[in-house]
N, C-alpha and C positions, 0 to 999 in steps of 0.2 A: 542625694549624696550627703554624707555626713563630713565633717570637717572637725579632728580631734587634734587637742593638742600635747604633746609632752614637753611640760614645763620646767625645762632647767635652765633656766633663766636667760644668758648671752648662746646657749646652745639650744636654747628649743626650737621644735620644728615641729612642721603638721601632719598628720596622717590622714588623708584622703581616703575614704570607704569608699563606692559605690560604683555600680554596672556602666560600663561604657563609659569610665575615665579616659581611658587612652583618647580616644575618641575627642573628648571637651578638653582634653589637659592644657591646648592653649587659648580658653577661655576663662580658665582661673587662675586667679591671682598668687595663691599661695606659688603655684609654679613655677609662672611667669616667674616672681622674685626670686625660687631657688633657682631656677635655669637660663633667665633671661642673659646674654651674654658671656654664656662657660662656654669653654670648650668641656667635651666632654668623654669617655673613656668606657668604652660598652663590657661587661664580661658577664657571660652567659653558660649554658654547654652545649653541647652538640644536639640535644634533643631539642631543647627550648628557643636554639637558634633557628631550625626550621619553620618553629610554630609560630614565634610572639618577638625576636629579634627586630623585625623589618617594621612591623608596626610601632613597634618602643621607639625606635629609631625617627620614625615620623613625626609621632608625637611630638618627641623632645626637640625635634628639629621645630617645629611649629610651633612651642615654647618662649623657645631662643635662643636657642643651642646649636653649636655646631662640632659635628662629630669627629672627633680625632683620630681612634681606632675602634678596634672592637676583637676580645679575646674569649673561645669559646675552648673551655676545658671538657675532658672526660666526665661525663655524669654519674650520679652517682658516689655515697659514702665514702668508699674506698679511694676516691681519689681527692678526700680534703684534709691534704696531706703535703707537707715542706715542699716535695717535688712539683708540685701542682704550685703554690706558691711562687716559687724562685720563678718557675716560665712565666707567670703573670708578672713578676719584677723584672723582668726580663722583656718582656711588651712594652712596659707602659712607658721603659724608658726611652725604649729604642723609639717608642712614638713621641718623643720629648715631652713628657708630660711634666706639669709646672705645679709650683699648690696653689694657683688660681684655681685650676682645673676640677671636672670632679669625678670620679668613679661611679659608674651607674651599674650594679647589680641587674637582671633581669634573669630571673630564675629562682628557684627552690631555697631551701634555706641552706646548701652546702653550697650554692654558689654567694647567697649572701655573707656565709662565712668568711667565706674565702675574699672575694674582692673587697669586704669592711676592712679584715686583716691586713690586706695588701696597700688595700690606700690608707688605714692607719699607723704604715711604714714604709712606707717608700716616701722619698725627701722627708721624712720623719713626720708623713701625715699630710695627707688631701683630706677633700670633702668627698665625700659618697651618697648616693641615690639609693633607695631600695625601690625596686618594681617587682614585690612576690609575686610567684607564677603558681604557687600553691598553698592550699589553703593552711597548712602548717607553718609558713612561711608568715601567710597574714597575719596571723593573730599572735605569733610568739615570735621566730627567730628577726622578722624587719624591724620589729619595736626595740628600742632597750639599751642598744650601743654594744654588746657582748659579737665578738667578735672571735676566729679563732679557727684553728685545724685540732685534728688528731694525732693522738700519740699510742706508739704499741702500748704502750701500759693503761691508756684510758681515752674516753671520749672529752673534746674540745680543751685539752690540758694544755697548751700551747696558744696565746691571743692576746688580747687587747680589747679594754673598752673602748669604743669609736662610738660617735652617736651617730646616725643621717643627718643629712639638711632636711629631706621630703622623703617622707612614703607613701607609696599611690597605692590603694590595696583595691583590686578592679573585679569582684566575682567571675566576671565574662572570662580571665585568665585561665578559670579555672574548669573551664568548660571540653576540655581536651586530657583531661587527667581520669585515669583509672579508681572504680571505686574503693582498690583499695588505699590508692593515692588520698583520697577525699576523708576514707575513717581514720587515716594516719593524722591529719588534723584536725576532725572532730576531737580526735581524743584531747587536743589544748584546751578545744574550746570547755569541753567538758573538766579540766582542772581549771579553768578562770573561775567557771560555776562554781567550784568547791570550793576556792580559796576564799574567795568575797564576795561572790553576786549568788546568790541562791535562786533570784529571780530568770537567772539564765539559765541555771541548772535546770529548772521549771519548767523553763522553754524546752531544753532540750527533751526531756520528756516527754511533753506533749507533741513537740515534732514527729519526735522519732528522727534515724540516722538517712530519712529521704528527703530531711528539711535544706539540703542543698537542690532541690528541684523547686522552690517556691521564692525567688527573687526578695519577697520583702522579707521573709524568717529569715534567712541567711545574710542579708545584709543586718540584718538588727543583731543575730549573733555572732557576726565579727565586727561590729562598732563596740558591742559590749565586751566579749575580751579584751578588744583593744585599750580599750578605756582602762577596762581593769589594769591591764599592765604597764597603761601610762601614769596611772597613780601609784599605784608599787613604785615602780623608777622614780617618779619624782621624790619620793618618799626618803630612796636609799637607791643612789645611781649605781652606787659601785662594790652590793652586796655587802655592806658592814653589818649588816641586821637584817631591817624589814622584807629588802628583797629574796633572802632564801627563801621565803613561803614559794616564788615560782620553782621550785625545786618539785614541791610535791610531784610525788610520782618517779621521779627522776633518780634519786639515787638506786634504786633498784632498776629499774630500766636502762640506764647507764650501764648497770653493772650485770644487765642481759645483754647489750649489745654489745656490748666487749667480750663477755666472754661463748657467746652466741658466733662471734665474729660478725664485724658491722657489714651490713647488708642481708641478713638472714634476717632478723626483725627489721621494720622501718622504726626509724623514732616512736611514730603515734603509737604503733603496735606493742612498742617496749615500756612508753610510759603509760600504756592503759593497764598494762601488769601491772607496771609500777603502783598505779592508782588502787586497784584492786589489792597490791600486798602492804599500800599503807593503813587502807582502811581494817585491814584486820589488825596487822600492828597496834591502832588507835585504840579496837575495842578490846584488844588483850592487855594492853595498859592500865583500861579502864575510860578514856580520854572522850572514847564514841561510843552511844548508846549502840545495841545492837543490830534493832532494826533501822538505825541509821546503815551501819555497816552494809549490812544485808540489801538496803535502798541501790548504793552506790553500786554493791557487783552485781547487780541484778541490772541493773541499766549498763553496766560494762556489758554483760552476756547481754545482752539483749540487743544490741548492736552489734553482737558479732563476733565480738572482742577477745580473745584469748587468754585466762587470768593467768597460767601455768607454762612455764618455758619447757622445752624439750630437748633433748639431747645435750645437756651441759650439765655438770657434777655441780653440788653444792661448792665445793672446793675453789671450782673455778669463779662461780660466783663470791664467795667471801674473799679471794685475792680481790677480784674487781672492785669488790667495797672499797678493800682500805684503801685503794688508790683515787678513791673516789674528792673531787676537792675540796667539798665540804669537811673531810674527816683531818679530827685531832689525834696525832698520836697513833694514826693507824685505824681510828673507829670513829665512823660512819655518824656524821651527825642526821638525823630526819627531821622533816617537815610531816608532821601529822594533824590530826583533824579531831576537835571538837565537837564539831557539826557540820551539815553542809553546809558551805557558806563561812565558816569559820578555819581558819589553818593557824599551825603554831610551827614556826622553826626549833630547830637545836638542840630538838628531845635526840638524847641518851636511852639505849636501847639495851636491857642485858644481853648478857653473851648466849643466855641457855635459851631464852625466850626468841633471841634473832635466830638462834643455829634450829631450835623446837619448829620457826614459820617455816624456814628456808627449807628444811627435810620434808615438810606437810607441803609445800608448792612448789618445787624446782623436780620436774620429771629425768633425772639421769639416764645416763646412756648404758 
């Protein structure tokens, strides 16, 4: 088991890595002290309540917790959205919940949005749990405190920074999930590689995309994402700078599942484009040597990965840009790459050069 920490001083908390946490969670102490006498407040969805509910539920109770309610929403993008919210505001209170109390997430990372959001606004802020139930969830959205639903004009534009007290991130969770559930969050792990660890990128490499079948590579690369993006946060908690490098890949993938309509790509699926259409970006700038370039989509394809969306107009992709939340003025700030290992936020992209990628990679209808 690894035991990491995110250092924000009177807020930090730990994140737990390893196989069969649930299991030991009232053997360890980081627990014990987030859980030991909360009451506490389960939300889940309907899929993840049949699989992983009943055990979280044990765990936490054997912690030192005791269970208040427990809210299971529709699964699934499309429903992390105000309506989806308001019933969960609409639970938590009716189950008198207090801000002694805490929010305990158990699921994907549209449930982690969602119940962060909810307990970073109801009584004007509880505490919250994260229990990711997928590997996308592990490495990027349980970390960080970003919080937040959808909005017709764009993904997660509506939120709040909340940070957890604990995240348990348990592989064994993820043992019930679809392979293409599994490359949906390779694909983070593979942007943590690029932003700052090269030595993970490495890894992934040498794995290959079946390095979730080997207990110890897949624990060592989600301790090392994690890591990664617990020093980005510590860095810059609330996006003034440092932290847009987690962006990489993102504003293009963003602006595929928008205008894709969300749930036609999965996240991983939209930001491995994304990743792929920043790397050409980088070397048309000049920023990324080429055969770096050609490294990166060559291990996207190589795992599977899709570089080119389909059935959506350029058009519709450069509306999605400029609503994108990084953009000033209407245009699209990026996060591009150096090298692997290396990411730069804030680059300005021309107009001819973005509109020249976007006709060379976006398949229209």
């Amino acid at each position: 088991m690894r035991t990491l920490r995110v250092g924000l001083g009177e807020r930090a908390y730990p994140v737990l890595v390893g196989s069969s946490l649930l299991d030991r969670l009232a053997d360890l102490e980081p627990a014990r002290g987030a859980l030991g006498g909360r009451r506490i407040f389960l939300v889940t969805d309907r899929t993840v309540e049949g699989l992983w509910a009943e055990a979280a539920e044990r765990a936490l109770v054997g912690a030192g917790a005791t269970v208040l309610g427990r809210f299971a929403m529709e699964p699934g993008e499309g429903h992390k959205n105000l309506e989806t919210v308001a019933a969960l505001w609409d639970a938590l209170l009716a189950a008198g919940v207090e801000r002694q109390d805490l929010v305990v997430a158990v699921g994907g990372g549209v449930v982690g949005d969602v119940a962060g959001f909810a307990a970073a606004t109801v009584l004007r802020g509880v505490g919250f749990v994260q229990i990711p139930t997928t590997l996308l969830a592990m490495v990027d959205s349980s970390v960080g405190g970003k919080t937040g639903i959808d909005h017709p004009r764009g993904k997660n534009l509506i939120g709040a920074f909340h940070q957890p007290r604990l995240v348990v991130a348990d592989p064994i969770l993820l043992s019930t999930l679809p392979r293409r559930e599994i490359l949906s969050g390779l694909a983070e792990v593979v942007k943590a590689g690029l932003i700052g660890d090269p030595a993970l990128f490495e890894l992934l490499e040498t794995a290959g995309p079946h390095l979730v079948e080997d207990a110890e590579v897949l624990e060592e690369a989600v301790a090392r994402a994690v890591a990664l993006k617990a020093r980005v946060v510590e860095a810059d908690e609330r996006e003034a700078g440092e932290r847009a490098v987690l962006n990489l890949g993102h504003t293009f993938g963003h602006a595929v599942e928008a205008a894709a309509g969300y749930g036609t790509y999965t996240h991983g699926e939209a930001v491995a484009m994304g990743l792929g259409f920043a790397a050409r970006l980088s070397e048309r700038l000049g920023l990324l040597a080429g055969p770096e370039a050609e490294r990166i989509r060559a291990h996207l394809r190589a795992w599977g990965y899709r570089l080119r969306p389909e059935g959506i107009s350029v058009e519709t992709i450069r509306t999605a840009l400029r609503h994108d939340k990084k953009s000033r003025g209407g245009e699209p700030r990026w996060v591009l790459l150096r090298a692997v290992g290396r990411a730069e936020w804030g680059h300005r992209v021309p107009a001819d050069l973005l509109a020249d990628l976007l006709a060379e990679t976006v398949h229209e209808p």
